[in-house]
SEDRENNU-871657 format. One record per residue: residue in one letter; x, y, z of N, C-alpha, C in turn. Coordinates in steps of 0.05 Angstrom, whole numbers, padded with zeros to 5 digits, always signed. Atoms other than C-alpha are relative to their C-alpha. Example, Ala and Ser with C-alpha at 12.3 -4.5 7.8 and 13.67 -1.06 7.14 Angstrom:
% SEDRENNU-871657
a+00018-00024+00000+00246-00090+00156+00018+00024+00000 s-00016-00024-00001+00273-00021+00143-00015+00022+00014 
//
This chain:
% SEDRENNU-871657
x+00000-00017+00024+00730+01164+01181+00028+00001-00012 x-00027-00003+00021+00786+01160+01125+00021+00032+00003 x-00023-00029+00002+00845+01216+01129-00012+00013-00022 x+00007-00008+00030+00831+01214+01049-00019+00006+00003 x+00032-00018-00005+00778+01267+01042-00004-00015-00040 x+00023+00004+00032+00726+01246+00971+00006+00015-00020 x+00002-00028+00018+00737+01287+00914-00020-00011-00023 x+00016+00012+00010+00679+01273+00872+00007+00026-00026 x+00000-00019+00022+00687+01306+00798-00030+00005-00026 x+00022+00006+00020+00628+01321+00748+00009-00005-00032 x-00004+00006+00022+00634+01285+00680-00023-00002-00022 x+00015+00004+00012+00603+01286+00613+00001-00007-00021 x-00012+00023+00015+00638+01245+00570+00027-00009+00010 x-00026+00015-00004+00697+01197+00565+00020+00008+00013 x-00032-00021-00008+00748+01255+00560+00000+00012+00020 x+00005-00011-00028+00715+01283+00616+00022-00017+00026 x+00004+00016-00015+00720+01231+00651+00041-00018+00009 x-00037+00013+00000+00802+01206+00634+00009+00027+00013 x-00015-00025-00012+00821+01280+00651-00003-00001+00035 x+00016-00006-00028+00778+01277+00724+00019-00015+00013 x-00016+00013-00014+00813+01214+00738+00035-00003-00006 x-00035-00005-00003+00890+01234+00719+00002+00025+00018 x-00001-00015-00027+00879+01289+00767-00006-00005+00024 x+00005+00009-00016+00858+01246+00819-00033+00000+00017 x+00021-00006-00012+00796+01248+00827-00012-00031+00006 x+00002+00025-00023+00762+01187+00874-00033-00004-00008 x+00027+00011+00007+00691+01187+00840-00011+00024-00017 x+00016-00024+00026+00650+01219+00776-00028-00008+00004 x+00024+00002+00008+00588+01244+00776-00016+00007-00029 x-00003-00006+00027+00556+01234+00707-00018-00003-00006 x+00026-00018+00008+00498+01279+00678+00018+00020-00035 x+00003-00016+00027+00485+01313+00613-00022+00028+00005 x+00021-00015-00004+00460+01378+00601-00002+00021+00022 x-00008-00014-00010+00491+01425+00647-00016+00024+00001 x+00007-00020-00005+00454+01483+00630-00024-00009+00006 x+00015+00004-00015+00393+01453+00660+00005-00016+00028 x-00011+00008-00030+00437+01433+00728+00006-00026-00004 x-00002+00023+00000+00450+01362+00702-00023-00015-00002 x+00026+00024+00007+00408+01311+00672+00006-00033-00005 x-00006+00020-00010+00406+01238+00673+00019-00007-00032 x-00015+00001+00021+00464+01217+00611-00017-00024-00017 x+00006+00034+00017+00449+01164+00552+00013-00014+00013 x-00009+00023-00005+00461+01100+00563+00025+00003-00010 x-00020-00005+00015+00514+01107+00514+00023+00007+00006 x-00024-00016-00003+00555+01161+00543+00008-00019+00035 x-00006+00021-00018+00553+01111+00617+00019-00023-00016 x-00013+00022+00001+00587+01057+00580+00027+00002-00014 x-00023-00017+00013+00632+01106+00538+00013-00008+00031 x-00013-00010-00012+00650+01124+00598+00012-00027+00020 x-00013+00020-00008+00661+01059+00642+00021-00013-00014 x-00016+00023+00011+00689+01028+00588+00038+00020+00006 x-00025-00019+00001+00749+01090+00598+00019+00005+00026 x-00026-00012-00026+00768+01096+00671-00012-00021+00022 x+00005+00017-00027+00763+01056+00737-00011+00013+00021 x+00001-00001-00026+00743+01093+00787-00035+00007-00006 x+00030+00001-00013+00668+01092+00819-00019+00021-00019 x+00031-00018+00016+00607+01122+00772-00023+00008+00011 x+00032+00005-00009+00546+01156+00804-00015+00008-00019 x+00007-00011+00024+00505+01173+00749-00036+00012+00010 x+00019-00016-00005+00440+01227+00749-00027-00013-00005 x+00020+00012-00003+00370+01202+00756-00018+00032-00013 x+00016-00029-00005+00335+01268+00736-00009+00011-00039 x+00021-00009+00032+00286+01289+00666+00003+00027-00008 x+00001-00028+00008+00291+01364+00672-00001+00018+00026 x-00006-00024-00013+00308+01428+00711-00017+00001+00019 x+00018+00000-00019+00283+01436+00773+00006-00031+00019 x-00001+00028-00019+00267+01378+00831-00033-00012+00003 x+00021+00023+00011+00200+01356+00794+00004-00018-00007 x-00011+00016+00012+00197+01288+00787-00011-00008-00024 x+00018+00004+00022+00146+01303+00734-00020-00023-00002 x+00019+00011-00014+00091+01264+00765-00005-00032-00015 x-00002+00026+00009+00071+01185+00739+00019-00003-00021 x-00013+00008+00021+00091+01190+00675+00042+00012+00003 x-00029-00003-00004+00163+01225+00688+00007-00018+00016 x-00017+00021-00007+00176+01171+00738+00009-00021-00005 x-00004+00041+00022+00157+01110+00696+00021+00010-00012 x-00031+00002+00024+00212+01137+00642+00022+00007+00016 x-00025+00003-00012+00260+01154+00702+00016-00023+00000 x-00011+00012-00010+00252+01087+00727+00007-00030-00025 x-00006+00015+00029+00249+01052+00652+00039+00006-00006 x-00032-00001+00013+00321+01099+00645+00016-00017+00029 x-00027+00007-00028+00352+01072+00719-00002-00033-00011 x+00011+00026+00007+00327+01002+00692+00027-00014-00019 x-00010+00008+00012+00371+01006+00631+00035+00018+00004 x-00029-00011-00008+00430+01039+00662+00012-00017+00022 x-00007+00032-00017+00431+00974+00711+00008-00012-00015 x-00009+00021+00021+00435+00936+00653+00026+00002-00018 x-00026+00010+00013+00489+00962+00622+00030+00010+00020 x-00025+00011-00022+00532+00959+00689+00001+00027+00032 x-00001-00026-00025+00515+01024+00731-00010-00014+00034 x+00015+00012-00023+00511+01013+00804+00000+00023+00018 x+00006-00019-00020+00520+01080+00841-00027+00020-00015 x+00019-00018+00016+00464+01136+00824-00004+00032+00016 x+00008-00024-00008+00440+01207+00841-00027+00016-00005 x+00030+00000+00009+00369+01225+00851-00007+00022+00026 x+00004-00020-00021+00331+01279+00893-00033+00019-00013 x+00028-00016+00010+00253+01300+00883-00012+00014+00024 x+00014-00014-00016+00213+01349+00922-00028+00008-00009 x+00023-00012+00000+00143+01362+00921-00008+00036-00001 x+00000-00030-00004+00113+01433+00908+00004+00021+00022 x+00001-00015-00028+00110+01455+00985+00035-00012+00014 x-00029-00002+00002+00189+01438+00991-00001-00032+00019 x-00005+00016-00009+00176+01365+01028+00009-00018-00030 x-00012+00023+00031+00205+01299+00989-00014-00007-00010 x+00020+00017+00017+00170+01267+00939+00010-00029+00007 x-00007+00020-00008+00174+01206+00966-00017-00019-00016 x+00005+00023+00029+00133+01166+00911+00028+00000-00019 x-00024+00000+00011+00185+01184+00867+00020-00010+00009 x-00025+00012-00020+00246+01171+00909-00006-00036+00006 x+00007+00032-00007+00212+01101+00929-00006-00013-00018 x-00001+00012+00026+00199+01085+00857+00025-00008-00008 x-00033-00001+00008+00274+01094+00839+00010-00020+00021 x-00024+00020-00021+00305+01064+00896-00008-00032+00006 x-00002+00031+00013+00261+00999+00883+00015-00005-00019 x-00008+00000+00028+00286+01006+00822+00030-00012-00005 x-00031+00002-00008+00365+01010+00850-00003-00024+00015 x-00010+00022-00018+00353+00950+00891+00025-00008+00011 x-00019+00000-00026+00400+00966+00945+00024+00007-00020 x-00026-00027+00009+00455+01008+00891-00001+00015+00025 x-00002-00027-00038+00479+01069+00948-00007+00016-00029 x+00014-00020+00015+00456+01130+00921+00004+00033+00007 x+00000-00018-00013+00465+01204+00931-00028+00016-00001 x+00024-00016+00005+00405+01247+00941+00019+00027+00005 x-00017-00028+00004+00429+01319+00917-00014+00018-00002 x+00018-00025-00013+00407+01388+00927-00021+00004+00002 x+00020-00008-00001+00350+01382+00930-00004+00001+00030 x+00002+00003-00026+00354+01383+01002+00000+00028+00001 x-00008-00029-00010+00390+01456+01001-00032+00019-00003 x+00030-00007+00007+00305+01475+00969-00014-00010+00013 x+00019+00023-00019+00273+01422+01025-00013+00029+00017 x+00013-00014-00021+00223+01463+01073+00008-00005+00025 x-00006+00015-00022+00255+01426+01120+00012-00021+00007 x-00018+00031+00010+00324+01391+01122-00005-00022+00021 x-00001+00029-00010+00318+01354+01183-00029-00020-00009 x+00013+00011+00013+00245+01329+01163-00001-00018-00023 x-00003+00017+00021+00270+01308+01100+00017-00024+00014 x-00023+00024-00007+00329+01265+01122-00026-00017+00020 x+00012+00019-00019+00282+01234+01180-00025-00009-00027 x+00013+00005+00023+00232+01221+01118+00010-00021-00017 x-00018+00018+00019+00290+01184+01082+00015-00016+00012 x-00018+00019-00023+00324+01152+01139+00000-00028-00011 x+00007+00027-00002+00301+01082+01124-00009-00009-00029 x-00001+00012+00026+00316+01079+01051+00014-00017-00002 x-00027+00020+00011+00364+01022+01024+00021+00023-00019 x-00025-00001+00020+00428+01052+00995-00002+00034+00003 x-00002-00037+00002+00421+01132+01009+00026-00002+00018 x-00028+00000-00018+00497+01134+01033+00006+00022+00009 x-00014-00030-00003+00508+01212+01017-00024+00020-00009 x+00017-00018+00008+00474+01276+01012+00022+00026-00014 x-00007-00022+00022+00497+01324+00958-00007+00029+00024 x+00011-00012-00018+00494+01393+01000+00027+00023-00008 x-00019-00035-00016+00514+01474+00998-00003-00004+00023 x+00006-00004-00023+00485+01470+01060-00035+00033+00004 x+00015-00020+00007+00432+01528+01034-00003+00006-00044 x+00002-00006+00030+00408+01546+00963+00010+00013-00014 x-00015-00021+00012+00452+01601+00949+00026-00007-00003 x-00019+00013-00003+00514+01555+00961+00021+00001+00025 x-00016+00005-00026+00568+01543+01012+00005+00028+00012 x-00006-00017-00015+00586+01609+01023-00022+00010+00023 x+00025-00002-00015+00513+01616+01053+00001-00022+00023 x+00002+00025-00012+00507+01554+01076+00018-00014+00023 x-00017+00004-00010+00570+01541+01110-00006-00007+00034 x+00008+00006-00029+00543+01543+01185-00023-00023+00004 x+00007+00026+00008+00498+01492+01167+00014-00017-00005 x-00016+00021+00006+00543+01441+01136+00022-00003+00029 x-00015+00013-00020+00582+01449+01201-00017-00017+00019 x+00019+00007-00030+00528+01437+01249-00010-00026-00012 x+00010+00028+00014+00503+01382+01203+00020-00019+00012 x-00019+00022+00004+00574+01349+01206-00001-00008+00032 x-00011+00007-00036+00577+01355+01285-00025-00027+00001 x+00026+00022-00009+00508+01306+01280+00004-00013-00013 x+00006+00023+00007+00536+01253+01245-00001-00022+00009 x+00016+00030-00013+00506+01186+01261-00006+00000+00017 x+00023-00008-00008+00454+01216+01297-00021-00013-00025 x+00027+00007+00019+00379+01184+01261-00003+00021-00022 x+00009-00010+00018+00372+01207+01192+00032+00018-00007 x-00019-00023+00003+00447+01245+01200+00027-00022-00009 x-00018+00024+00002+00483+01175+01186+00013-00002-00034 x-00019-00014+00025+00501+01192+01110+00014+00021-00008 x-00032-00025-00004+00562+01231+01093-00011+00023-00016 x+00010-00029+00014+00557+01303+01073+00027-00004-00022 x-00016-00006+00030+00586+01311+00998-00008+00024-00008 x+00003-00019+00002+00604+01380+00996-00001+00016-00033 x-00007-00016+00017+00587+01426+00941-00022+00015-00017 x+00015-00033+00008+00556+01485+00899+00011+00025+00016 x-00014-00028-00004+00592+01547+00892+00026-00014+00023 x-00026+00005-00017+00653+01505+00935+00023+00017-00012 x-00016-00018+00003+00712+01541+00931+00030-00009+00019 x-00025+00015-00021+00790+01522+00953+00000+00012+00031 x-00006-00002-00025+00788+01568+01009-00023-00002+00017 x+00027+00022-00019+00721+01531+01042+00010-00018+00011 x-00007+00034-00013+00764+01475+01050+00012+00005+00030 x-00011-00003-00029+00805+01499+01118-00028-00007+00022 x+00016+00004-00013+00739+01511+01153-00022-00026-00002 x+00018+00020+00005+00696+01458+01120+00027-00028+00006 x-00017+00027-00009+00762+01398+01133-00002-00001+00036 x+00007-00005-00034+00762+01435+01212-00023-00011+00010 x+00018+00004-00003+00696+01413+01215-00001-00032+00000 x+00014+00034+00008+00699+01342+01198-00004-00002-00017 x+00005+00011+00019+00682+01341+01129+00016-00011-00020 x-00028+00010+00005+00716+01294+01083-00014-00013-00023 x+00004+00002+00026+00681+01294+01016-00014+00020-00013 x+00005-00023+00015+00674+01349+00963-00005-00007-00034 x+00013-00005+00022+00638+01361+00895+00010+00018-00012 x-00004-00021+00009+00668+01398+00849-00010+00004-00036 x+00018-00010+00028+00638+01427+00770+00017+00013-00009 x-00013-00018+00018+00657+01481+00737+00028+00006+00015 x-00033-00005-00019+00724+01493+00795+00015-00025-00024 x-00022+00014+00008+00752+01434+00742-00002-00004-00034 x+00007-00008+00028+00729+01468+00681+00017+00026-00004 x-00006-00028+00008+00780+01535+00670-00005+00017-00024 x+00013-00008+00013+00738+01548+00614-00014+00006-00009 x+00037+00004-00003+00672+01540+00626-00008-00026-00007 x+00014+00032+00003+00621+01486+00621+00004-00006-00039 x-00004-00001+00026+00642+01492+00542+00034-00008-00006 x-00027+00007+00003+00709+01475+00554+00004-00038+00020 x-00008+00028-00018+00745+01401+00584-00002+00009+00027 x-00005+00005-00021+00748+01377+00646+00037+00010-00003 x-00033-00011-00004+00828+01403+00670+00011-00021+00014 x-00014+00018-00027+00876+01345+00704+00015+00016+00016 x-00021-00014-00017+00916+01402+00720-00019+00008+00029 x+00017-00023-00003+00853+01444+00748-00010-00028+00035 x+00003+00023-00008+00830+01373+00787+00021-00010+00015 x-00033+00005-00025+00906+01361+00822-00004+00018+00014 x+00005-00026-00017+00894+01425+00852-00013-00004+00023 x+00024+00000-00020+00834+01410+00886+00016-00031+00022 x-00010+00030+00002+00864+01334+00893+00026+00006+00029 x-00024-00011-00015+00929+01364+00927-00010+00014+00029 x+00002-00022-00020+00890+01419+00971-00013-00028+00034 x+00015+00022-00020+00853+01360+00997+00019-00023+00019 x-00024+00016-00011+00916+01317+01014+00005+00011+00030 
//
């Protein structure tokens, strides 16, 4: 495991995206549409945005609020948008469906990730709403390219969740426990002592690199911070 802990930033355009990475940030995740938790971006704003910064793109797989994958037809146009976000150069992604009784939707998920032919991939909170995290992960074990799991560790976010994400970290690469925990929802600088004590050594951060709100830029200053704490 790397000293350098992950700092993953959320972007949603270009400027986003130049600010994320002059603060150091080591990977963007990039969704539109914030006030429905992130949605999958235009094509458009993906190539804005490659065309602006170097470092690693995972970009959102997801139609609307919630962790429906909005049944045939919402998957065909997922996997029509992951189709043409291959094409114009995307190779990481972020995807995460659950069925009504809180297991995975695993049609969905196995639609997409043909789709990714072997891209890595994060599956994201939708785990912290799973009926059943280890079930899920043993469910997903034996996908191509699921590297990381997005994770409070609970639905209410880290501060909840926190005893979870440790015990998680003690089982990694244990079956189904072999992808890295990418910490975040509701993270917070002083999480990091106990969550770095732990072993973990990649973090998610949102609105922590917005001192404005989701209506304001991304901050390079706001983004060193986190960047620094992590050093």
């Amino acid at each position: 495991m790397s000293d350098r802990a992950v700092l993953e930033v959320i972007a949603l355009s270009a400027e986003d995206a130049i600010a994320a990475q002059a603060g150091g940030a080591d990977r963007l995740e990039l969704v539109t549409d914030m006030a429905a938790d992130g949605l999958t971006p235009p094509r458009e704003t993906f190539a804005a945005i490659r065309a602006a910064v170097d470092v690693p793109l995972r970009v959102m797989l997801r139609a609307a609020d919630g962790f429906s994958a909005g049944g045939a037809a919402g998957v065909d146009a997922l996997v029509a948008q992951a189709a043409a976000l291959r094409a114009e150069g995307a190779e990481e992604f972020v995807l995460g469906f659950l069925n009504p009784d809180g297991t995975p939707d695993l049609v969905a998920v196995e639609a997409l990730v043909a789709e990714l032919a072997g891209c890595r991939w994060t599956f994201h909170r939708a785990i912290d709403r799973a009926a059943d995290r280890d079930a899920l992960r043993t469910a997903l074990a034996a996908l191509p390219g699921l590297d990381t799991y997005l994770t409070a560790g609970a639905a209410g976010g880290v501060d909840e969740g926190l005893p979870v994400l440790v015990a998680e970290a003690a089982r990694r690469g244990e079956p189904g426990y072999e992808p890295r925990l990418l910490v975040g929802g509701g993270l917070r600088l002083d999480h990091l002592p106990a969550l770095r004590g732990a072993g973990l050594d990649a973090f998610h951060i949102g609105g922590a690199a917005r001192p404005d709100g989701w209506a304001g830029p991304v901050s390079p200053s706001a983004v060193a911070t986190w960047r620094e704490a992590l050093s």
